[in-house]
N, C-alpha and C positions, 0 to 999 in steps of 0.2 A: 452436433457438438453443442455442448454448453456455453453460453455465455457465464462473466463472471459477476462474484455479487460484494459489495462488504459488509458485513453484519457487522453492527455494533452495537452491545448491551451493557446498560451503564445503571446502576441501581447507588442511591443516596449508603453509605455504610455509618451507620452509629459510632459513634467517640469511640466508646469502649469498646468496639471492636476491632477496632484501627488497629494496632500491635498485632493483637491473634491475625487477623489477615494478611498481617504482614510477615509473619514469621511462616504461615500455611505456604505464601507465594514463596521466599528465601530460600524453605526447606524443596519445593518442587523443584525449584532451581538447583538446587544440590543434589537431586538426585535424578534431574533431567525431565525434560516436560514430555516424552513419549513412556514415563514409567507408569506407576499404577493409579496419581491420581487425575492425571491427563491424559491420556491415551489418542492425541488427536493424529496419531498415524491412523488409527483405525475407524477414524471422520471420514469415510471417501467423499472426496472433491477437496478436499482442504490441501489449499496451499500451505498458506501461511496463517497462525495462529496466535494469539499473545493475550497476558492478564495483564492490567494494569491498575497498581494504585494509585486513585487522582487527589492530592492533598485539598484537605480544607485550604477554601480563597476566602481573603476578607472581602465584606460589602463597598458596594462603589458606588459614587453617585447616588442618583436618591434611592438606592435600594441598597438600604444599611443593612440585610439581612447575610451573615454568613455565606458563603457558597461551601454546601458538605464536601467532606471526602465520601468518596466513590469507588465503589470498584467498575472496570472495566472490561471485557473483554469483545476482544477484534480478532477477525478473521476474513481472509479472502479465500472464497468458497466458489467452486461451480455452482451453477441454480440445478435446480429449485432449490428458495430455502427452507422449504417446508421437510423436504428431505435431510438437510444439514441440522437442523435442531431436531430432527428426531434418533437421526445417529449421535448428534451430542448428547443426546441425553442419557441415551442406551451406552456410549463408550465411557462419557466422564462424570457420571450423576453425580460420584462421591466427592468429585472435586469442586463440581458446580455447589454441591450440598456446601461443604466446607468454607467457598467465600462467596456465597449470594445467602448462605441460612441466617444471616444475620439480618438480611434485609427485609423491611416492612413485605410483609405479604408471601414471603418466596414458601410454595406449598410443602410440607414435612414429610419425614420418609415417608410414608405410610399411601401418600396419596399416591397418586395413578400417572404413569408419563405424562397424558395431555394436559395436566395441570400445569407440569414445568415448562413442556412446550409453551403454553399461552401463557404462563408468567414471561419466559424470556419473550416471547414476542411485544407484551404490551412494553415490556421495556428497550426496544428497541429505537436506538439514533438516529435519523436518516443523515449522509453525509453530505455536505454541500457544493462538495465537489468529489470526485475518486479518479482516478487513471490506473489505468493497468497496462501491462505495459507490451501484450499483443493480446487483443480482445478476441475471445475461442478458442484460444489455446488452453484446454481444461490438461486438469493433473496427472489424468491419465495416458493425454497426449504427449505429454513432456517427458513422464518417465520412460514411456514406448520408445519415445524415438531416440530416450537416453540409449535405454538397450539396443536399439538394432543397431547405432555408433560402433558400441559398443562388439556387437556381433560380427560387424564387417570388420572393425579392426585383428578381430582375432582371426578373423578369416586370412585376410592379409598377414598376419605374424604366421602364420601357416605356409600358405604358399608364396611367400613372397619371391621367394629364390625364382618358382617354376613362372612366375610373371612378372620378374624383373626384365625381361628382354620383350614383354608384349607392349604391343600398342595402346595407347589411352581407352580407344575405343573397345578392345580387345579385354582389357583389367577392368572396365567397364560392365562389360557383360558378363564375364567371368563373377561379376557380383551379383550381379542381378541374379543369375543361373544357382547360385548359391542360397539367396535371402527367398529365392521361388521354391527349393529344395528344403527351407523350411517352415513345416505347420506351425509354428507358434511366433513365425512374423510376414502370416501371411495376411495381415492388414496392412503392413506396408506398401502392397501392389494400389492401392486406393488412396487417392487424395484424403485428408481431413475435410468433412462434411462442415460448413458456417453454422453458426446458431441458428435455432427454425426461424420460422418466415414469421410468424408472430412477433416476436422478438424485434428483428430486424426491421418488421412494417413498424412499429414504435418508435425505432430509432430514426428513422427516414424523415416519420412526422416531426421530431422535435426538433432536426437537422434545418426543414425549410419552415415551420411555426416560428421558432425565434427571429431571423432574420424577418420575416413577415410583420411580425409582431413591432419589430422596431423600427420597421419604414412607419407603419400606422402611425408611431409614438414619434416619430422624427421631428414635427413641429414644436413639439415640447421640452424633446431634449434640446433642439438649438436654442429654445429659449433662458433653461433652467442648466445649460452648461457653462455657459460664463460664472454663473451665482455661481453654482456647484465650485469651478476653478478658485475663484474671488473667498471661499469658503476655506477652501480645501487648504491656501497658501496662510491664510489666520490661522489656522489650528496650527501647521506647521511649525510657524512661527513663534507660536504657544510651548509647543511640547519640548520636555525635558528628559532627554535621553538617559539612560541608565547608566552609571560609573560601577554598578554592584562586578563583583567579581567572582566564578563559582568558588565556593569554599573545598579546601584541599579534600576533604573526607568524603562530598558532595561528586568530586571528579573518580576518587580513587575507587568508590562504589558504583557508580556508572560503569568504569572502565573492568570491573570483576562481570560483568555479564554482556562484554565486547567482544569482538576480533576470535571467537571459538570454533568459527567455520566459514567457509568462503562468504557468504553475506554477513548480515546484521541488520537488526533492527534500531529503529528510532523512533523515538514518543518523546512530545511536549505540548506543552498546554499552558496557553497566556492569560491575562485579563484583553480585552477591548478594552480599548481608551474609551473613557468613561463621553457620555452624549450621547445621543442621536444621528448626528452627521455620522461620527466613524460608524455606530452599528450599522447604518443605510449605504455606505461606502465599503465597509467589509462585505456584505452581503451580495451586495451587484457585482464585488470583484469575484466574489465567489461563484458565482452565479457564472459571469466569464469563463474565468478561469473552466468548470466541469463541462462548460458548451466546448471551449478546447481541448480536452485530454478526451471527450464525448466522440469527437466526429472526426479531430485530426491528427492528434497526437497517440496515435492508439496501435504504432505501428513500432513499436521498440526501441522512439523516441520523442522524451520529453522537453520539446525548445533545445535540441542540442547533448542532453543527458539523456546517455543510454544506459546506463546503470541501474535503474530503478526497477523492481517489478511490481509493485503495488503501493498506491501515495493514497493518501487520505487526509481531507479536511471536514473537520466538524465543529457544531455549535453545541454549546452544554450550557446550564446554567442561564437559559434562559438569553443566550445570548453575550451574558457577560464575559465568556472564557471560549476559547477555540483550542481543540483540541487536533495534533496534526499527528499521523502516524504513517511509518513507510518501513520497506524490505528495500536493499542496496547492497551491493557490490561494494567489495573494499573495507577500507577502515573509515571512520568518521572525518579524519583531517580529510584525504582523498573526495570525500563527499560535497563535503560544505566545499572545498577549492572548484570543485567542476560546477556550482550554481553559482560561486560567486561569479568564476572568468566566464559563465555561460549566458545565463539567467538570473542577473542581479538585479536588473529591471524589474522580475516578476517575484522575486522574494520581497521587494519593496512593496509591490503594491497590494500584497496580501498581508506581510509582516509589519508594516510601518504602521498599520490600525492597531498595534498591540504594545500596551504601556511599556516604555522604557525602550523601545527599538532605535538606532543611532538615528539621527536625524534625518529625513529625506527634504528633496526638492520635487513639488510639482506629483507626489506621489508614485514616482520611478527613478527618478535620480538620486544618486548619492546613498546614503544608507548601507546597505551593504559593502558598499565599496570599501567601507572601515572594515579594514577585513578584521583587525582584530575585537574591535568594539560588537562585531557581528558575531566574530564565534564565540566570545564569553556572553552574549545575549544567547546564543544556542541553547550553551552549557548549562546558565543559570535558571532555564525553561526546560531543562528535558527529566523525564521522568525514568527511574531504574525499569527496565523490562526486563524481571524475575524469570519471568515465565514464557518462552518464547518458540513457535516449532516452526521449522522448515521440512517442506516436502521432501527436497531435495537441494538438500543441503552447500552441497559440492560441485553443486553448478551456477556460472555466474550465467548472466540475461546474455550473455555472447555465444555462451556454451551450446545454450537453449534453442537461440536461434540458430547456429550451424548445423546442431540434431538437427533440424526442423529443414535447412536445407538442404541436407542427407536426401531426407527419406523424400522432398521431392523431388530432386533432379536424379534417383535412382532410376524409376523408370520412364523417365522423359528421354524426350529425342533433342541431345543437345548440339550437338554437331561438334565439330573437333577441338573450337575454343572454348566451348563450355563442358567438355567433358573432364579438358585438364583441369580448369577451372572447380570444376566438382571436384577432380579426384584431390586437388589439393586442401578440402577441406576434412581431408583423414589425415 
């Protein structure tokens, strides 16, 4: 099985191009992002997909220089990704052509796939942190085990009368006897295989490296954490939380490409508070933060939210702007309500580095807690996503994993409390 990856490709877009790009993304939105000039149903591995326009940022601190607007595009993909930008390219050139041909260097029709491949590769973002929200559970996994749900429910709408009077154990087997009786879900008698041992020896190293890494560094952190504290409470103290409020047209466009199907996507993107301290103090929280959603959070919940299936944080701009994107369950109010009652400590210590967030203490306290001072800071930071696709649409992270516990307690040996237990997840 594959593990998962998130690609992100971000190319500087010219002035004058800005409009045409925008009206290219609007129009795919109106006539759906699996039409003709995105086609990422036909990406296999792709979960989830999205264009995004990043507006021009003004200069900060000593770097007066503009930050361009950009186009973006994110996707959380099965690996390899050598495989996934050669399918993008072959499924969506025309669209790729449409809002990367304005950018410096992107190759013209005429030249050859691996051109475009290595254009989007050299412009790729690495993220500073990612979570996904059960790690090898690839796309193909998901839909399978959509359908075989799917298979045994109708099997049951079938005979349910003739095994309304049998035993757990009994309607048990009766299903099994069934999902064995068919060739095209006879993968389901086999567990889902982990990502290869490659992969995993990777993960293992970086699990006990870090820890290792910071006993070494332990005498220095005790020295250089008071400062850091002693630091960290001046800035605080300095900063000027944002009173801005989203503007009404600002909300009502947002809310035109919300709420269309059981998830939703979310994009925004900050300045860093201008310094040195906050980029050094975003970064190591960052840094954190991917070592946990890396090694322990990787199991269908995030600090308490299980609604998520793929989060992402990145750096742009050289650092000056972070860019965060996510897939969730629900509506937005629903969203933001479960990180604030859950994880309001850990929006602070990632969000509070970012100009105009409500005030914090001590870099986890407080902050979010304004609940409302917090969701017009959402608001005022999130970006329209035009252009958006879901694999599977119509399934929340709940859904997913109860397929998923379907198909393995079908043929396990559960004994009598876990067989009811099973069958009550039909």
């Amino acid at each position: 099985m594959p593990h998962q990856l998130a690609v992100t490709i971000r190319a500087a877009l010219p002035a004058a191009h800005v409009e045409e790009v925008r009206h290219v993304l609007s129009e795919a939105h109106r006539k759906g992002t699996a039409g003709e000039l995105f086609p990422f149903a036909d990406v296999a591995g792709t979960h989830f997909a999205r264009l995004v326009l990043v507006p021009e940022g003004p200069g900060t601190g000593a770097a007066r220089a503009r930050m361009p607007a950009s186009i973006v595009y994110m996707s959380e993909v099965d690996a390899p990704l050598d495989a996934h930008l050669t399918a993008l390219v072959r499924a969506a050139g025309q669209g790729l052509e449409k809002v990367f041909g304005h950018c410096a260097g992107y190759p013209p029709v005429s030249a050859p796939d691996a051109d475009r491949i290595a254009w989007l590769t050299s412009h790729r973002v690495p993220c500073a942190a990612f979570y996904v929200n059960t790690v090898g559970r690839g796309r193909r996994q998901i839909l399978r085990e959509a359908e075989l749900h799917e298979a045994i429910e109708e099997f049951l709408d079938h005979e349910g009368a003739a095994l309304a009077k049998e035993s757990p154990q009994r309607i048990h087997a009766a299903i099994r006897r069934y999902v064995c009786g068919r060739q095209d879900l006879a993968w389901a008698r086999t567990p889902p295989a982990p990502p290869d041992r490659r992969w995993r020896a990777r993960q293992t190293a970086h699990l006990v490296a870090v820890p290792l890494a910071a006993l070494f560094f332990l005498p220095l952190l005790v020295v250089t954490l008071p400062l850091w504290a002693a630091l960290l409470r001046w800035h605080e103290r300095r900063d000027v939380p944002s009173r801005a409020r989203p503007h009404r047209d600002h909300v009502r466009e947002l809310a035109t490409y919300e709420d269309h199907v059981t998830q939703n996507p979310f994009t925004a993107v900050g300045q860093v508070k201008p310094g040195r301290f906050r980029r050094v103090t975003l970064t190591a929280t960052l840094f954190v933060v991917d070592y946990g959603v890396r090694h322990f959070f990787k199991r269908g919940d995030l600090a308490g939210v299980k609604t998520i299936h793929f989060a992402r944080w990145l750096f742009i701009d050289g650092k000056r702007r972070v860019l965060f994107a996510s897939n969730y369950d629900g509506s937005l109010e629903s969203y933001m309500d479960d990180f604030i009652d859950k994880v309001a400590w850990g929006l602070n210590a990632v969000f509070s580095n970012g100009q105009g967030y409500p005030r914090t203490r001590w870099l986890v306290r407080d902050g979010a807690k304004d609940e409302l001072a917090f969701k017009r800071y959402l608001r005022c930071h999130q970006l329209p996503t035009q252009v958006w696709y879901s694999a599977y649409d119509d399934m929340t992270t709940h859904n997913i994993e109860t397929n998923a516990r379907i198909r393995a307690g079908l043929f396990a040996d559960l004994g009598p409390a876990g067989t009811e237990a099973w069958l009550a997840l039909l």
